[in-house]
C-alpha positions as CSV (number, residue, x, y, z in Angstrom):
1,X,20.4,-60.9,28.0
2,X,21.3,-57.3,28.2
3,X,19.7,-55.0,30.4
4,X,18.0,-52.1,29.5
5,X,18.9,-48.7,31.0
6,X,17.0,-46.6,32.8
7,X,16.0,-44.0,30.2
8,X,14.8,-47.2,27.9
9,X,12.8,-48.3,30.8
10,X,11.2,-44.7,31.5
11,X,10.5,-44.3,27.5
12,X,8.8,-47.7,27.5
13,X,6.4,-46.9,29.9
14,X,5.7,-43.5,29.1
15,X,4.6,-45.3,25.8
16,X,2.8,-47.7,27.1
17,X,0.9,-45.1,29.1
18,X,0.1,-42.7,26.5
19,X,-1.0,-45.7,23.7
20,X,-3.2,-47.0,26.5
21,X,-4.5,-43.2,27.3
22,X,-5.2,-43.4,23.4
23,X,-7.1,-46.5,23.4
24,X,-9.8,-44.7,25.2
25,X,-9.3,-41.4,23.9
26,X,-10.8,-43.1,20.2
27,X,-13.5,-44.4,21.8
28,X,-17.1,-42.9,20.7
29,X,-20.2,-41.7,22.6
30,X,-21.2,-41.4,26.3
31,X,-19.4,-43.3,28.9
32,X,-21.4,-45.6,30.9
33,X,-21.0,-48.9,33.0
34,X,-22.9,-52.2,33.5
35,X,-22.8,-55.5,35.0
36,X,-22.3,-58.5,32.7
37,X,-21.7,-61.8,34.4
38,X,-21.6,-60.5,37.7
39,X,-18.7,-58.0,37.0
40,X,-18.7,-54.4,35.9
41,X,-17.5,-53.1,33.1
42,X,-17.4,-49.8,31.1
43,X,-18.8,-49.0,27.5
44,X,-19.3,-46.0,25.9
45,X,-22.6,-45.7,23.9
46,X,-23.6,-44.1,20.6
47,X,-27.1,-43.9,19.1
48,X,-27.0,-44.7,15.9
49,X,-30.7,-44.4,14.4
50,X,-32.6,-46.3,16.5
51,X,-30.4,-48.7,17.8
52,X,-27.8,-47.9,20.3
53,X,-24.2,-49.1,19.8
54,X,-22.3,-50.2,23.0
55,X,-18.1,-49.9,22.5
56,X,-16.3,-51.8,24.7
57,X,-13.6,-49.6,27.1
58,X,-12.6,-52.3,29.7
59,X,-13.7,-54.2,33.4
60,X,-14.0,-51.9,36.0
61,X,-10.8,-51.2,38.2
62,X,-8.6,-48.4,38.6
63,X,-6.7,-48.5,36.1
64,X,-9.5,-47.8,33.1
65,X,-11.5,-45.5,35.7
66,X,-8.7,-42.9,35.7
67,X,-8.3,-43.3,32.0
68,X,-11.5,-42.7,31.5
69,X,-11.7,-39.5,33.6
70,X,-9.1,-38.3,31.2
71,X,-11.0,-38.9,27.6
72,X,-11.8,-35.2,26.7
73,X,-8.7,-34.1,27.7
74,X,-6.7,-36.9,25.9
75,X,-8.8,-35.9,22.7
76,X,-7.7,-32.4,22.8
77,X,-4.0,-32.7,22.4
78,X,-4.0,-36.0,20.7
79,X,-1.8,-34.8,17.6
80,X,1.0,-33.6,20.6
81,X,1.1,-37.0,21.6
82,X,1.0,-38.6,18.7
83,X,4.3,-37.1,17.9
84,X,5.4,-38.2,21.4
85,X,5.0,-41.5,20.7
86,X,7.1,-41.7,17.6
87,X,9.7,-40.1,19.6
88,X,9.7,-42.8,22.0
89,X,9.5,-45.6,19.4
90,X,12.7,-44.1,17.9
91,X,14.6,-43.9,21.5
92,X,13.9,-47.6,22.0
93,X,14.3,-48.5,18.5
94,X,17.7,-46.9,19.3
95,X,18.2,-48.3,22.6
96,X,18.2,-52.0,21.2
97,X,14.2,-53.1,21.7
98,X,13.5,-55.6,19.1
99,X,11.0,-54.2,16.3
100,X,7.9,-55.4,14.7
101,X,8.8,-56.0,11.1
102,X,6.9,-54.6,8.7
103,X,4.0,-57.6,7.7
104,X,3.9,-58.0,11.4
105,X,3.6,-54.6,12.5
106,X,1.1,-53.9,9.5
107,X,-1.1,-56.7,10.9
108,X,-0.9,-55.8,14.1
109,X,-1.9,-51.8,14.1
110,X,-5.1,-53.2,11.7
111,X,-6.0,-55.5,13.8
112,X,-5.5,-53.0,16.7
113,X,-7.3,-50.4,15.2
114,X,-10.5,-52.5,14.4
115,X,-10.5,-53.6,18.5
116,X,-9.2,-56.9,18.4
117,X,-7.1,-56.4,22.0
118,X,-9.5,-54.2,23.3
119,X,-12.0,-56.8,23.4
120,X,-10.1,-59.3,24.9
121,X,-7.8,-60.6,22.2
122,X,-4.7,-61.9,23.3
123,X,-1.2,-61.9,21.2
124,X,0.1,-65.5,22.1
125,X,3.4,-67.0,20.8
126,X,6.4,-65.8,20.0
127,X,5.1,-62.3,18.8
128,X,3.8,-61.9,22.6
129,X,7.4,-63.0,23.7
130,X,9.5,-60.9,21.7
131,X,6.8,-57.5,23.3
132,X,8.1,-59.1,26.8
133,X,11.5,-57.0,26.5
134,X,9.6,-53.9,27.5
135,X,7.9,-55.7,30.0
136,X,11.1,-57.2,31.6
137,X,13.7,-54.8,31.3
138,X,16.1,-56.6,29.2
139,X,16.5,-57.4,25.4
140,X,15.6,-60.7,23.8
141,X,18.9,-62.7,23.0
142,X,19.9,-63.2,19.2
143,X,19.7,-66.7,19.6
144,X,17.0,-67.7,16.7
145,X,14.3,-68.6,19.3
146,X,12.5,-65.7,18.1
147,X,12.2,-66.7,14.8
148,X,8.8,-67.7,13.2
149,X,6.3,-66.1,10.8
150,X,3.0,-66.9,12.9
151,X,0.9,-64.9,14.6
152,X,-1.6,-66.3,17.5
153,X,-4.8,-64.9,18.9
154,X,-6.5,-66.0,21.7
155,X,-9.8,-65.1,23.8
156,X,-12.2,-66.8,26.3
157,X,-15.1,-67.9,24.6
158,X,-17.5,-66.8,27.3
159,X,-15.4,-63.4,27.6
160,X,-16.6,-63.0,23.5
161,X,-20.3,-64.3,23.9
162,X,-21.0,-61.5,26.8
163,X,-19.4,-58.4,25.8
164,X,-22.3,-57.0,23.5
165,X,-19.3,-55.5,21.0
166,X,-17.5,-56.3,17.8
167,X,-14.7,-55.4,15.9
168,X,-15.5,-53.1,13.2
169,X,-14.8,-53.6,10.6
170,X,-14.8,-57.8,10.3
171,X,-11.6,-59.0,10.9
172,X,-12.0,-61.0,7.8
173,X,-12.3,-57.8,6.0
174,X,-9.5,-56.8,7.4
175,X,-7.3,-60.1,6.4
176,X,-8.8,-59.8,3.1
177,X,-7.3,-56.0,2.8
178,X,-4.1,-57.1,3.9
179,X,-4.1,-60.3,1.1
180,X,-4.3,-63.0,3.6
181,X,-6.7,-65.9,2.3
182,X,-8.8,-68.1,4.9
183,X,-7.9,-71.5,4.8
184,X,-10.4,-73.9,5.1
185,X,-11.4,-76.3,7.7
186,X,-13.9,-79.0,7.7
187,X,-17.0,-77.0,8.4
188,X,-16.3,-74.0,5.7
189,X,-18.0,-71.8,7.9
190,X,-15.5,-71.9,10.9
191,X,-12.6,-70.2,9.4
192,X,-9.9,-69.9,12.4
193,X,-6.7,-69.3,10.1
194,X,-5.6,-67.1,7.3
195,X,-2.4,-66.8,5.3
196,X,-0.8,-64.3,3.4
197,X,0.6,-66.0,0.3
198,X,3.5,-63.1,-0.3
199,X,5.1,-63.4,3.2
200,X,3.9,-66.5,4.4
201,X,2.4,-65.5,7.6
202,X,0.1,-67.5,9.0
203,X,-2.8,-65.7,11.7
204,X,-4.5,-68.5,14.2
205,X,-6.9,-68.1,16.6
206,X,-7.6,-70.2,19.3
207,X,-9.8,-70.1,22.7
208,X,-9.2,-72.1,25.5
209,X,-10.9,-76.1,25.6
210,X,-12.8,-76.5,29.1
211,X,-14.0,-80.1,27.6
212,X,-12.4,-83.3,26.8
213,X,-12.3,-82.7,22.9
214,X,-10.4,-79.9,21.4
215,X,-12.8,-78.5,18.5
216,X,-13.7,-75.2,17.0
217,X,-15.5,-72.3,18.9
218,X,-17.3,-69.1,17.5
219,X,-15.5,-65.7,19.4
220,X,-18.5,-63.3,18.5
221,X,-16.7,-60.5,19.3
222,X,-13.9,-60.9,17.4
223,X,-16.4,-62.4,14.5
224,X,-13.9,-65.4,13.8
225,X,-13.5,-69.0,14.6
226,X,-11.0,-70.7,16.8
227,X,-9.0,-73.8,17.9
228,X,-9.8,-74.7,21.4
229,X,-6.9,-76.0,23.8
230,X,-6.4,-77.4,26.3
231,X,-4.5,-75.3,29.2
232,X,-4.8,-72.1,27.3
233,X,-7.1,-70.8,30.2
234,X,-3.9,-70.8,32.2
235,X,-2.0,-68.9,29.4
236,X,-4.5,-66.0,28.9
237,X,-5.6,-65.1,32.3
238,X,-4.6,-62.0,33.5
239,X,-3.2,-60.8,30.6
240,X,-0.9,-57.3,30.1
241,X,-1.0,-54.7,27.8
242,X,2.3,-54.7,25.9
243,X,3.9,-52.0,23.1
244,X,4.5,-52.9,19.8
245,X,7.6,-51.0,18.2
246,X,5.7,-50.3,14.7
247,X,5.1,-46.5,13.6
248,X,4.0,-44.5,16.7
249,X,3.1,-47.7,19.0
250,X,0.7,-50.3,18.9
251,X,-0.8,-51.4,22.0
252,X,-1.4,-55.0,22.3
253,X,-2.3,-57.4,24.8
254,X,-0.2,-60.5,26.1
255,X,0.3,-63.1,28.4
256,X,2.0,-62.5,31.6
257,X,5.5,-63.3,31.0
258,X,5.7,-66.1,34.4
259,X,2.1,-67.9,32.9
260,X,3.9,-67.8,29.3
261,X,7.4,-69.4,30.4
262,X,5.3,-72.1,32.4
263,X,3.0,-72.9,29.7
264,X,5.8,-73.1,27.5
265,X,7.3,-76.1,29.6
266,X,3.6,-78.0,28.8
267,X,3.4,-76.9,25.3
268,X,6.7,-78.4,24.7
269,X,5.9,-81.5,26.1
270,X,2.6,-81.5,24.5
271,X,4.5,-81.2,20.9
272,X,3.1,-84.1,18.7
273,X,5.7,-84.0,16.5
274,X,8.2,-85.0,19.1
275,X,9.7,-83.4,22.2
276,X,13.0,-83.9,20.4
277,X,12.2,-81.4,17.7
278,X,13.0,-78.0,16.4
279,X,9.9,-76.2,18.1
280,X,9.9,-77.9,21.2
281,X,13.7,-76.9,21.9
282,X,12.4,-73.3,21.3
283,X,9.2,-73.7,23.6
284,X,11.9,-74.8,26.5
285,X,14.8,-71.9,25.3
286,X,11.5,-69.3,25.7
287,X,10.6,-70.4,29.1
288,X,14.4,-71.0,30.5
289,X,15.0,-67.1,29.3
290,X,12.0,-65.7,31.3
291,X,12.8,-67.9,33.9
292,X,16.4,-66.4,34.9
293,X,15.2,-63.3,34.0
294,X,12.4,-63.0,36.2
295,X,14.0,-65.1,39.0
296,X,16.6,-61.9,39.2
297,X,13.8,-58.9,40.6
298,X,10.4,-61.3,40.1
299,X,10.9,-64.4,41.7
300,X,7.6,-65.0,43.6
301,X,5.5,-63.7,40.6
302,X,7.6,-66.9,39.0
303,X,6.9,-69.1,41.8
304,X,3.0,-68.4,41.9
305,X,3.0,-69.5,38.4
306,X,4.7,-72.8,38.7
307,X,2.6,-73.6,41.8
308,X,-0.6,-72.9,40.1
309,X,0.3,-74.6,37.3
310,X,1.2,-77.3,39.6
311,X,-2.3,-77.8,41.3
312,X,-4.0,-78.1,38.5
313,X,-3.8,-81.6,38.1
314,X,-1.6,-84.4,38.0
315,X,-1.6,-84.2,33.7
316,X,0.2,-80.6,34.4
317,X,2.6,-81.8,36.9
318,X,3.5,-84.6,35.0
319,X,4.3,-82.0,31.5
320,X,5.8,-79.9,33.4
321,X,7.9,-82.5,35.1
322,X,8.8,-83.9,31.8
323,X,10.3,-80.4,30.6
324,X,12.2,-79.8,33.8
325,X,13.9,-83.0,33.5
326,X,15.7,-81.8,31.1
327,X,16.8,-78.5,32.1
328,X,17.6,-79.1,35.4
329,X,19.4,-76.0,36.2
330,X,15.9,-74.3,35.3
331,X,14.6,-76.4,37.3
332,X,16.9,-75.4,40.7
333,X,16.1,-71.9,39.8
334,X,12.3,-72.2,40.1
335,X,13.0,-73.6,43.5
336,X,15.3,-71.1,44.5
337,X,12.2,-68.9,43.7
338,X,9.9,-70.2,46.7
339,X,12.9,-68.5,49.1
């Protein structure tokens, strides 16, 4: 791991800040706020004919209240930062931030564009852990854990049944513009993966299981189909908004890099093809790397992770467990966080 330095640091988050300042700056009509399930949260509105068409900004907190005081202003001088942004993309292109290749960085700004993380969709996986660099401070080792071709989505069910907004266009319209195919399940009409047959890439989408079965779940707003698993409600709560380094920034959201690293011990463990194999390896490589680095200048964010993990239930202490046991230095540096 290799630190970044301080300009990288400052250029990361002046992107971060102007591509979120963007994401409501494209946003249409009126701004307004109402309560759904017992929270507030901010739309804009647009009357379209008859009907009025709600756009989801974001739940009520500081953070999107201060972004949104700035909408008309952001709108006038939006070509000044656009050209900001793909200075800073070059600077940290330049200071050794790892890239979105092209087929990934081309499915990402689509699906960004058509508000796929602005209501609530979650870049899980590797993808999310190679955007963690910005995040951290440091650059993601060469070591081949990186490696892999698919893409994961995730979002709460509930969280897609209650927002009252959808992307637009389809995301299957989207896929089908970018020449991925759906690939069927059982029930033809819950499509939750599509490939592209020239690079291989393989888009999921999953939701997290609150039941004893692990089937397949409408996500409304995102207008798809997903996997439901178990202990993804851990994963996706909380979530960041991270960078992507493709033309002038895409602004995605991910997992918290301490809830990733500890649900990467379980997934590993979890791994039906064996804990021995190939992609298990990688799951514990990912968390181990957070893990030091975190432990460094984060180290109770790290600790309140593995704790609530931990109280979950005897299943997740026992995964976990399981992983630790074999990384043991890992495991002394968790401890060392709780000091």
């Amino acid at each position: 791991m290799v630190e970044l330095r301080s300009v990288a640091r400052s250029a990361y988050s002046d992107l971060l800040r102007l591509l979120k300042d963007d994401m409501v700056a494209d946003l249409r009509g009126s701004v307004t706020s109402k309560q759904v399930g017992g929270k507030q949260h901010w739309y804009t509105t647009e009357r379209i004919g008859s009907d009025v068409k709600w756009w989801y900004i974001g739940p009520d907190n500081s953070d999107t209240r201060q972004r949104i005081e700035r909408i008309r202003a952001l709108q006038e001088h939006a070509p000044d930062r656009r050209k900001e942004r793909a200075r800073l993309v070059r600077l940290l292109r330049a200071e050794g931030l790892t890239p979105a290749d092209r087929e990934t960085g081309s499915l990402l700004f689509n699906m960004a564009k058509v508000g796929t993380f602005r209501l609530g969709g979650t870049l899980a996986g590797t993808h999310a852990f190679r955007l963690m660099e910005g995040e951290l401070g440091v650059t993601l080792p060469g070591d081949g854990a990186e490696n892999t071709g698919d893409i994961d989505i995730a979002q709460f069910e509930r969280l897609s049944l209650v927002l009252e907004d959808r992307v637009q266009p389809p995301l299957a319209e989207t896929f089908t513009a970018l020449k991925f195919d759906p690939i069927e399940s059982i029930d033809r009409n819950s499509v939750w993966r599509w490939r592209q047959a020239k690079s291989g890439t393989l888009v999921e989408f999953l939701t997290p299981s609150f039941e004893e079965d692990e089937g397949i779940k409408a996500l409304p707003a995102l207008g798809v189909s997903a996997r439901a698993l178990h202990h993804l409600n851990y994963l996706i709560a909380d979530p960041i908004y991270a960078a992507a380094l493709y033309r002038e920034g895409v602004l995605v959201q991910i997992p918290r890099p301490e809830r990733y690293a500890i649900h990467k011990l379980i997934v590993a463990d979890r791994r039906r093809d064996d804990t021995e194999s190939d992609k298990a390896f990688k799951d514990r490589q990912q968390a181990a790397w957070l893990i030091e680095s975190m432990a460094e200048d984060r180290p109770a964010d790290v600790w309140q992770a593995y704790q609530d993990a931990l109280e979950r239930g005897p299943k997740w202490k026992e995964r976990i467990g399981r992983s630790l046991d074999r990384m043991p230095t890992v495991r002394d540096i968790l401890e060392d966080c709780a000091n």
